[in-house]
N, C-alpha and C positions, 0 to 999 in steps of 0.2 A: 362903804362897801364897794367893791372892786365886780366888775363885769367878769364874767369869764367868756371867753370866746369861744364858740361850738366850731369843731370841724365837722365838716359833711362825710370825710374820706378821714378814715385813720390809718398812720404810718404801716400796721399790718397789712390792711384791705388792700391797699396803694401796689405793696408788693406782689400779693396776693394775685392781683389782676395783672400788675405787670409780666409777671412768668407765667401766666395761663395765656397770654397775648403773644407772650415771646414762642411759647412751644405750637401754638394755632398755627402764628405763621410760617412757622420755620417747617409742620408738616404740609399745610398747604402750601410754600414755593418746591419745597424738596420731593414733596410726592410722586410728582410725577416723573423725577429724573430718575428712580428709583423701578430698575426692571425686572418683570415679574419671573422667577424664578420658576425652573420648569414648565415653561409654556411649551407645548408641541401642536407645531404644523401640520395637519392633516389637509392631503392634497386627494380628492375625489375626481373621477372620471366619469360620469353619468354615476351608477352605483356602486363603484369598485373602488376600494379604496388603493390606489398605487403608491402611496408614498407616507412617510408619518419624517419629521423633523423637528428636532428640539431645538429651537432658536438660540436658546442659550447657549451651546456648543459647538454650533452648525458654523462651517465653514460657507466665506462668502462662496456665491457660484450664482450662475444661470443655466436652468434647465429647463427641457419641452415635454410635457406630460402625454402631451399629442399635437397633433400636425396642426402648423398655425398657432402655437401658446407658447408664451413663455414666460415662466416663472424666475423671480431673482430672489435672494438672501442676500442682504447686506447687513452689517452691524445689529442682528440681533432684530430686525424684521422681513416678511414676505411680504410679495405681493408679485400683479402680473404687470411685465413690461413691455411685453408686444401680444396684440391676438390677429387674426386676420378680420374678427367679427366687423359689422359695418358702425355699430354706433357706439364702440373702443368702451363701454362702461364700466368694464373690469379692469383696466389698465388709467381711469379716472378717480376708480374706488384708493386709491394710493397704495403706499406701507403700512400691513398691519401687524403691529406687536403685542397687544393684550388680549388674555385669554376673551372669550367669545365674541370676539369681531370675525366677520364671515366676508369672502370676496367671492363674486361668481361670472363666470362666463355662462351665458343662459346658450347662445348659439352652439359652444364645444359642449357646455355641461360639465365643465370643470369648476368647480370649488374649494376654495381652500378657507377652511377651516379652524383655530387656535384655541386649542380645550386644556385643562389642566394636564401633567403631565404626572404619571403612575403612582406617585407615591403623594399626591396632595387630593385636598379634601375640595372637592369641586362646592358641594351646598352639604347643608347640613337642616333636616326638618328635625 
């Protein structure tokens, strides 16, 4: 009588887990390079809002929303690049590109903002 050999893993399962390994990582390395469509920048001044920006469209620039601030747009993120404030914490907060990351200047009281943009489903209860 002849032994048969048990496998632990059969030729199906084997595959099975192979392309369930191969799609994980490919959406966890490629996720993130992957920009969120219709993000808009909302730029606030104490409680006014002066300014809305769709990142995705938006031409590079640098602009001053008020005396002492300045805001950039580059490839598809804001953020501030100069303030006169003394301890520079908004212009540390870096580039922000994904929808609800917030940057603030507490001394001007400018804020900006990155919320969904008119035609996307923000949350859903």
């Amino acid at each position: 009588m002849q032994k048969r050999e048990r496998r632990f893993f059969s030729l199906p399962l084997l595959t099975t887990l192979s392309v369930l390994l191969f799609c994980s990582l490919l959406i966890t390395f490629l996720l993130p390079y992957v920009t969120e469509q219709g993000t808009v920048a909302e730029i606030w001044v104490d409680d006014r809002l002066v300014r809305q920006v769709d990142l995705v469209s938006a031409e590079e620039e640098v602009f001053s929303p008020c005396e002492g601030v300045e805001i950039a747009i580059r490839e598809q993120t804001i953020g501030f690049v100069s303030s006169d404030c003394p301890d520079q914490t908004c212009v540390h907060s870096g580039m922000l590109s994904k929808k609800g990351e917030v940057a603030i200047c507490l001394p001007k009281g400018v804020r900006i903002l990155l919320v969904a943009g008119k035609d996307e489903i923000d949350a859903m209860l």
